[in-house]
C-alpha positions as CSV (number, residue, x, y, z in Angstrom):
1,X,24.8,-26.1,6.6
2,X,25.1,-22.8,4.7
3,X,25.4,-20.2,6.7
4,X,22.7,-17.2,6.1
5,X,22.7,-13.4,6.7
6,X,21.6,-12.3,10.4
7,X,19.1,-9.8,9.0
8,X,17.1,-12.6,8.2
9,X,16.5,-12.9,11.6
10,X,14.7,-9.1,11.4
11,X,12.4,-9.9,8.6
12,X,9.0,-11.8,9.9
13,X,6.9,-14.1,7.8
14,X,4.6,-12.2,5.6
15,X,1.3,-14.4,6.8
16,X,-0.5,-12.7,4.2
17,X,0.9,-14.6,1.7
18,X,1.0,-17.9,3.9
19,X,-3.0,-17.7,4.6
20,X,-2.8,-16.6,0.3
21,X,-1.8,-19.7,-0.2
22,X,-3.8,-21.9,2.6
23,X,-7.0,-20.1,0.8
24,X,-6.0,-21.0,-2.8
25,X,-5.2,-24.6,-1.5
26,X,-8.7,-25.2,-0.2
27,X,-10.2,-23.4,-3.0
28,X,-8.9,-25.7,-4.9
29,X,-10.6,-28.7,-3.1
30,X,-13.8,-30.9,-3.4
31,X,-15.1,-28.3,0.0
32,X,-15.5,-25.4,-2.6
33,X,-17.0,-27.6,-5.3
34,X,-20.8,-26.2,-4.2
35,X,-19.7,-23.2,-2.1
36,X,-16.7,-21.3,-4.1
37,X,-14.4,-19.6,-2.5
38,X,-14.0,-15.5,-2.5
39,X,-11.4,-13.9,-1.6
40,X,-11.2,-10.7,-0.1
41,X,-8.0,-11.7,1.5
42,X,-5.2,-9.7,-1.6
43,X,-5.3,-6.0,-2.2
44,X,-5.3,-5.9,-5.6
45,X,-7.8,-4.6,-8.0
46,X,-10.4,-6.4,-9.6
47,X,-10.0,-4.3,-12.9
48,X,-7.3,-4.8,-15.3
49,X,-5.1,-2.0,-17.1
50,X,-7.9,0.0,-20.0
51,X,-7.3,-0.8,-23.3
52,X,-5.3,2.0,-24.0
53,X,-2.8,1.0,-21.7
54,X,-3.2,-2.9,-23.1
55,X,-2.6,-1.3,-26.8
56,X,0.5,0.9,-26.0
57,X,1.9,-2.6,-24.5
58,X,1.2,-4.7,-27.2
59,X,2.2,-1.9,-29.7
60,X,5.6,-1.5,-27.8
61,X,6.6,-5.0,-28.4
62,X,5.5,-5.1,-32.1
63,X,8.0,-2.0,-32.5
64,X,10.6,-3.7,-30.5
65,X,10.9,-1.3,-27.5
66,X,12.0,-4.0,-25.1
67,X,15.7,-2.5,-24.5
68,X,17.0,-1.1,-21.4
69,X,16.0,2.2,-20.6
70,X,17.9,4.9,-18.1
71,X,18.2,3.5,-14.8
72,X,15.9,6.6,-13.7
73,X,13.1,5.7,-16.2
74,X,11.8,7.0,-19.7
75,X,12.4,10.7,-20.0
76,X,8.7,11.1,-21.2
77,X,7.2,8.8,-18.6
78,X,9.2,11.1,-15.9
79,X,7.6,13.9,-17.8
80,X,4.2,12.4,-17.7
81,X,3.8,11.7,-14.3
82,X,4.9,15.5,-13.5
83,X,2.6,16.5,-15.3
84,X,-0.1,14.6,-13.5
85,X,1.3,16.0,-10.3
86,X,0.2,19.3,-11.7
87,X,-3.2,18.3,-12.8
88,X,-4.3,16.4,-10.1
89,X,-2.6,18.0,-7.0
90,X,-2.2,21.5,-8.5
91,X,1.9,20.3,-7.3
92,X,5.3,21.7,-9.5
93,X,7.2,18.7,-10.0
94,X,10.8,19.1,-11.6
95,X,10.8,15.7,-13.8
96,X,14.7,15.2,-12.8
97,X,13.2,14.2,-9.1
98,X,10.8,11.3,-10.7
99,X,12.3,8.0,-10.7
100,X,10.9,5.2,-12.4
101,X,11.3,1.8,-10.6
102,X,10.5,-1.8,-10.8
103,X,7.3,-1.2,-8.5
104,X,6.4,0.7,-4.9
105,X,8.7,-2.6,-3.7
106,X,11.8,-1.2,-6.0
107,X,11.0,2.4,-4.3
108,X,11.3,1.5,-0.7
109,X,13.9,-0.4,-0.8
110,X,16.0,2.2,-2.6
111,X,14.4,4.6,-0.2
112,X,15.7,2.6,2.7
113,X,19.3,2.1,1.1
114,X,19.8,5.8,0.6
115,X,18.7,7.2,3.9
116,X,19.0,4.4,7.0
117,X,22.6,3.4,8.6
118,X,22.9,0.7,10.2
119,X,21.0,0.8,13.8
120,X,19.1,4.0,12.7
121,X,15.8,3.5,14.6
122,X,12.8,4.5,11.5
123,X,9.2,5.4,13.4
124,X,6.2,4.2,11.6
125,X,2.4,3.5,12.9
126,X,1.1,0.5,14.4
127,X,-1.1,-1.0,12.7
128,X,0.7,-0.6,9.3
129,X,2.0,-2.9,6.1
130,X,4.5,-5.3,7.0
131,X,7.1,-4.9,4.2
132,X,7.5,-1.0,5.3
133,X,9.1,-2.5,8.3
134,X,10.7,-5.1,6.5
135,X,12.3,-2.6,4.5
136,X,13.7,-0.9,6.9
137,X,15.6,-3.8,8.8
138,X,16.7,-5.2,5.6
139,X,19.0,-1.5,5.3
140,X,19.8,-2.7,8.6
141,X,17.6,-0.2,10.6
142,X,16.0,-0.4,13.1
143,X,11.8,-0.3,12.5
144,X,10.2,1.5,15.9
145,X,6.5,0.9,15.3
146,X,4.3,3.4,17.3
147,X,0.4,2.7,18.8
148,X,-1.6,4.5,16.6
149,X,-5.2,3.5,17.8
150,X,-8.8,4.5,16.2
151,X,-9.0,8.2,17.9
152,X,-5.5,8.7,15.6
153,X,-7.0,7.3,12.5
154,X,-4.3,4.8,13.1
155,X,-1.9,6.9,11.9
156,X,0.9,8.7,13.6
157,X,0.7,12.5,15.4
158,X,3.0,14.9,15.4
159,X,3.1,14.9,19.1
160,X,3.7,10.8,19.1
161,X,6.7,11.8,16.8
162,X,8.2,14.5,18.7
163,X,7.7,12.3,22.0
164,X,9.3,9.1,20.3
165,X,11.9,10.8,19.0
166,X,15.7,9.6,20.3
167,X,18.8,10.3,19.5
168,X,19.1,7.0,17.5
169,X,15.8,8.1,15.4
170,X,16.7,8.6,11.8
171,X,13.6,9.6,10.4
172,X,9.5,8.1,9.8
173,X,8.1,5.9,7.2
174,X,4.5,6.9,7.1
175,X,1.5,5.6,4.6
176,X,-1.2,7.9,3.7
177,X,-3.6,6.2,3.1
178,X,-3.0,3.0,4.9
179,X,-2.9,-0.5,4.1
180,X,-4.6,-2.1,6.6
181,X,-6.9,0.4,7.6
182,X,-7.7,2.4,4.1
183,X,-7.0,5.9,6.3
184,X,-4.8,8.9,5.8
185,X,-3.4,11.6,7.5
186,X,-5.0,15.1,7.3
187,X,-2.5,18.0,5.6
188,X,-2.0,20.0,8.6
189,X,-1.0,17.2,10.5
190,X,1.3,15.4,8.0
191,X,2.3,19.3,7.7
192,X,3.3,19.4,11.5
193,X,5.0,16.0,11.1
194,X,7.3,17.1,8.9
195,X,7.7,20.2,10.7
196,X,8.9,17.8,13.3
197,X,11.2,15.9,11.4
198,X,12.6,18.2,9.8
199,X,13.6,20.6,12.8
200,X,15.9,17.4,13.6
201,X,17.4,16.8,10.2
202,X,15.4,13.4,9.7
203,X,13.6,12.6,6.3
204,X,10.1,12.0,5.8
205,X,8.9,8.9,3.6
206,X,5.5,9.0,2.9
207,X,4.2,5.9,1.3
208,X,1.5,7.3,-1.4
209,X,0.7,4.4,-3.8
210,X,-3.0,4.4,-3.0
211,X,-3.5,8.0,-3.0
212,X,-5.5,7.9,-6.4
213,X,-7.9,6.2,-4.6
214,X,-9.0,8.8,-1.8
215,X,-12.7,9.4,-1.6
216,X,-12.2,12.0,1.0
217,X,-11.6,16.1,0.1
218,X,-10.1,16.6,3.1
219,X,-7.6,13.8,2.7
220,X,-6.9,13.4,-1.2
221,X,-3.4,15.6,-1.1
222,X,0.1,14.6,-1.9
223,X,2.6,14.8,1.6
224,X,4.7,16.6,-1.5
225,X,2.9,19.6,-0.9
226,X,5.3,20.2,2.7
227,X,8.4,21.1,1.0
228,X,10.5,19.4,-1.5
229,X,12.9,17.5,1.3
230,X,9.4,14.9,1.5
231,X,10.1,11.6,-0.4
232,X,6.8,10.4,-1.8
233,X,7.1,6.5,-2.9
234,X,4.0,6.0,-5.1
235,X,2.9,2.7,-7.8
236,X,0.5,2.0,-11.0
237,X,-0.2,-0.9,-9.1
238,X,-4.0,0.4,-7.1
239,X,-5.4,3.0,-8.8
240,X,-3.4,2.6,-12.2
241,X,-4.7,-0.8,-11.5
242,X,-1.2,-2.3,-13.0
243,X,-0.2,-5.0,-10.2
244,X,1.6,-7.3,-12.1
245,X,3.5,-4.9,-14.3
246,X,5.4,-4.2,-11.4
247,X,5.8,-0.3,-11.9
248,X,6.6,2.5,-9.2
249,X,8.2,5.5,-8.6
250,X,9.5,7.8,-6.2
251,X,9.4,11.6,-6.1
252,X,13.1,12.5,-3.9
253,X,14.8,16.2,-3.4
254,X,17.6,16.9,-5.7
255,X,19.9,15.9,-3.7
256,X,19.1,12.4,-3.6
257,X,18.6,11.9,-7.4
258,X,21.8,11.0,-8.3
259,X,22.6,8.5,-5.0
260,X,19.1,6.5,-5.9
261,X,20.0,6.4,-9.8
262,X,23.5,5.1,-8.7
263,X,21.3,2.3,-6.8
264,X,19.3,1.3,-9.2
265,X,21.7,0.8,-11.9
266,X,23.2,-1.5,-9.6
267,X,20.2,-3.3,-8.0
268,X,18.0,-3.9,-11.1
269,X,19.2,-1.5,-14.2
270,X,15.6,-0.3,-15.0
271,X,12.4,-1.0,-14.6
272,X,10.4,-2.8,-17.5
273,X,10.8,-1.0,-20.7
274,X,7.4,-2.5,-21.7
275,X,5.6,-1.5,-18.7
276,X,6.9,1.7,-18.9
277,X,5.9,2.2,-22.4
278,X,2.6,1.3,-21.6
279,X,2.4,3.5,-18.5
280,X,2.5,6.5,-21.0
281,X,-1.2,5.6,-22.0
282,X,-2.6,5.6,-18.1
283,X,-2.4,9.5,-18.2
284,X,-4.6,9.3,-22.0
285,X,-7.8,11.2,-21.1
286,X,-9.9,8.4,-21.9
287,X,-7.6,6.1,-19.7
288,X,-8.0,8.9,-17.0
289,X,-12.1,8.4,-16.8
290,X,-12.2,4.5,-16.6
291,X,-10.0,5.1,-13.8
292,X,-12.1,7.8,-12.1
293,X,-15.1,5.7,-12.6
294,X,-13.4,2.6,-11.0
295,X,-12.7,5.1,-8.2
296,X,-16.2,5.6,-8.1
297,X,-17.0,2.0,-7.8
298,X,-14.8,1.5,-5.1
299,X,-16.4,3.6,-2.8
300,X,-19.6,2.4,-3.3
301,X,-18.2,-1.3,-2.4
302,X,-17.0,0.5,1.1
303,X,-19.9,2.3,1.5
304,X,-21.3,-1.0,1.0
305,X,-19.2,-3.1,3.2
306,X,-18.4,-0.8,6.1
307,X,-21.9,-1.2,7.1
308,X,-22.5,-4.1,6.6
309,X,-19.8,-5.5,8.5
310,X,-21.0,-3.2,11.6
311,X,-24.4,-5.0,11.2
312,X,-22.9,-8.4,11.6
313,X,-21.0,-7.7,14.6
314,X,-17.4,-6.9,12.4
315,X,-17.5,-3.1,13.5
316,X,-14.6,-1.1,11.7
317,X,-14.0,1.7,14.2
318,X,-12.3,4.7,11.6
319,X,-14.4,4.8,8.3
320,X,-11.7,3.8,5.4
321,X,-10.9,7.7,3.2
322,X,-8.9,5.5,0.6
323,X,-7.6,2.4,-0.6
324,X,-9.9,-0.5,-0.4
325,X,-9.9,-2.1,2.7
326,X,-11.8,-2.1,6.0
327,X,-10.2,-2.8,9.3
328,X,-12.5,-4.7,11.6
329,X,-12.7,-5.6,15.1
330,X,-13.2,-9.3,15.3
331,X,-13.0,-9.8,19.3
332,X,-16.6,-10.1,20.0
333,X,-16.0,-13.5,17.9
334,X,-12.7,-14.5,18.7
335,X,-9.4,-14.0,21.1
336,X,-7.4,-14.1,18.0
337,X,-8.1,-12.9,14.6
338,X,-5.7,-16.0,12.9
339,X,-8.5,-17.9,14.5
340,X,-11.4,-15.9,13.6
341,X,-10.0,-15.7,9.6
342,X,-9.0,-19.4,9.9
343,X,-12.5,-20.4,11.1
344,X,-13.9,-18.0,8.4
345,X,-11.8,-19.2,5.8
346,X,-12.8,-23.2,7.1
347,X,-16.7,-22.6,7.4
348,X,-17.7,-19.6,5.2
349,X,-14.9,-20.0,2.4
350,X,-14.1,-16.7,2.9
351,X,-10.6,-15.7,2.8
352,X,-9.5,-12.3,4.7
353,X,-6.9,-11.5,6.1
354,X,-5.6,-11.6,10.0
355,X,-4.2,-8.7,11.2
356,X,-0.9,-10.5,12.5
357,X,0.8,-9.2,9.9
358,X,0.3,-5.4,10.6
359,X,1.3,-5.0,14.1
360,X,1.9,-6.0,17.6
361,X,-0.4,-3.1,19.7
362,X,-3.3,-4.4,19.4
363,X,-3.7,-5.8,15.4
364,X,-4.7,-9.4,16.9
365,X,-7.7,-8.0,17.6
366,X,-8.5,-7.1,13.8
367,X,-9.1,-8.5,10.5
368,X,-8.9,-6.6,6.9
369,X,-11.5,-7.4,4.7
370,X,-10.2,-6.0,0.9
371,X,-13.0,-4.9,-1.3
372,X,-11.4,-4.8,-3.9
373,X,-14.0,-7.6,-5.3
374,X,-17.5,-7.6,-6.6
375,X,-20.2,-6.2,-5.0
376,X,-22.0,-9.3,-5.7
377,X,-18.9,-10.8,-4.4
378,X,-18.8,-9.0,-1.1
379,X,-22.9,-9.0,-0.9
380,X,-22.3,-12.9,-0.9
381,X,-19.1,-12.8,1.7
382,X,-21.2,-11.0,4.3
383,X,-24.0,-12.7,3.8
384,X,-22.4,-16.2,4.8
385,X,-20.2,-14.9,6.9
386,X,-23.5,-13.3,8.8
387,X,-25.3,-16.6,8.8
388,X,-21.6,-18.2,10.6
389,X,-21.6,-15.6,13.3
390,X,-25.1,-16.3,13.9
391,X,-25.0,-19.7,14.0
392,X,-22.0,-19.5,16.7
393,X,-23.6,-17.5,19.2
């Protein structure tokens, strides 16, 4: 047999994508003929790009801008997204420190490649996005995930850092706000974090990509606002609404700009010159209040959801400040949340999504619902999955 890579060892299944596909399959089946399926399993937005962004797309290929572009990203696009820095985070961006990349995935990974040696120990929270991890084995680091329980918004202290730090400790990947729990970290905190880091030459990564969509004052900042040694990995995927364009970027100190362009070149040359060119159109002013008004629509679907999932016996401890999902405690139901989403998923034809994926402290014990549906959608979700529960107790 062909012999693979050890680091495949590090890298887990992403279950997400494995119960994906088990709730497509039965969705697909004579079961959902009378009772379709809904998913609230994915996080990605219901919306589409606006139509200025569709236009700019279909206008780039008509004029034939489908050729490479820098490694680094179009100039103007680079440009652009500065300038949003300075609009919507009152934030001085040098342009040069932008790079453009083939999606939040690209970033990371780049991220990961430019800062971890091998057996450099990374801290992050636990419960938090798989891949983060995944990321940082794959540079062959070492991924410390710390508790981070409801009384820390499930996200890490700077205390918890300080405490975990080791000699082996390279640095912390942190998301703000988080994907599976929709919180973030407050600015004085994230301030005293990288404080922390910093005092013992670390780096700070700060996953950002659903920052657009904060419905919180005191949480809607940028971790770029600590100092310009913070590398902010951020997406057009969530609020830009752009998943399948597969778009990022990263915001890095000076220092790193020309080590991540080196990588890039080699990894994947550039990002999508289409995608890019269409990108320019997400920061039109028109563009800017569909977005703002899908922001709004997204709260009221959590404001929505949040209680009615505490009515049904699904409390979520730590009300959700961005993103669109709702972490929910599932053990009055079950032992295991595989077997509370599988039973779901089987009975209600409901699809969320276990919280296996998202940790080891005590993420069994949860399930992430994504509203990033309907409200009729989610209206009809808890509504049968309230009649299940019901009828099991």
């Amino acid at each position: 047999m062909m012999k693979l890579a050890s680091r495949l060892d590090r890298i887990e299944p992403f279950y997400v994508m494995e119960f994906a596909k088990a709730a497509a399959e039965l969705a697909r089946s004579p079961a959902c003929a009378a009772s379709p399926m809904i998913f609230l399993n994915i996080g990605e937005p219901d919306f589409t790009a606006p139509p200025a962004v569709q236009a700019a797309a279909e206008q780039a290929l008509r004029a034939g801008r489908t050729q490479y572009t820098d490694a680094a990203g179009l100039p103007a696009l680079r440009q652009r997204i500065a300038q949003w820095y300075g609009e919507r985070y009152d934030l001085d961006i040098a342009p040069r420190r932008i790079m453009v990349t083939a999606g939040a995935s690209a970033a990371l990974q780049l991220a990961c490649l430019a800062l971890v040696e091998r057996g450099d120990e990374v801290l992050l929270p636990d419960p938090s996005y798989p891949c983060n991890r995944h990321f940082v084995a794959a540079a062959d680091g070492v991924p410390m995930p710390l508790p981070a329980g409801p009384e820390m918004r499930y996200q890490l202290s700077a205390t918890g850092v300080e405490a975990a730090w080791s000699a082996a400790t390279r640095g912390v990947l942190l998301a703000s706000p988080s994907n599976p729990t929709g919180t973030s970290i407050a600015a004085d905190e994230m301030s005293r974090i990288v404080d922390v880091v910093r005092a013992r030459g670390g780096f700070t990564l700060v996953d950002e990509i659903y920052l657009g969509l904060s419905y919180d004052e005191r949480y809607g900042h940028s971790a770029l606002m600590h100092g310009d040694d913070v590398v902010s990995i951020n997406s057009f995927s969530k609020y830009f609404n752009m998943t399948g364009w597969r778009l990022g970027w990263l915001v890095v100190p000076e220092t790193l700009v020309a080590p991540i362009e080196k990588l890039a070149q080699n990894l994947y040359i550039c990002a999508s010159a289409v995608a890019q060119h269409a990108a320019l159109a997400c920061f039109d002013s028109e563009s800017i209040a569909i977005y703002e008004q899908r922001r709004a629509e997204f709260r009221a679907r959590r404001d929505f959801i949040v209680p009615a999932l505490e009515a049904i016996g699904l409390p979520v401890p730590v009300l959700p400040d961005g993103a669109f999902y709702a972490w929910a405690d599932c053990t009055r139901h079950a032992a295991s949340s595989w077997d509370f989403a599988g039973d779901v998923l089987q009975r209600a034809h409901v699809a969320i999504t276990p919280g296996r994926d998202f940790g080891h402290a005590s993420a069994e014990h949860f399930v992430r619902f994504s509203y990033a549906n309907s409200m009729a959608h989610l209206e009809e979700a808890v509504e049968r999955i309230g009649r299940l529960l019901a009828a099991s107790t």
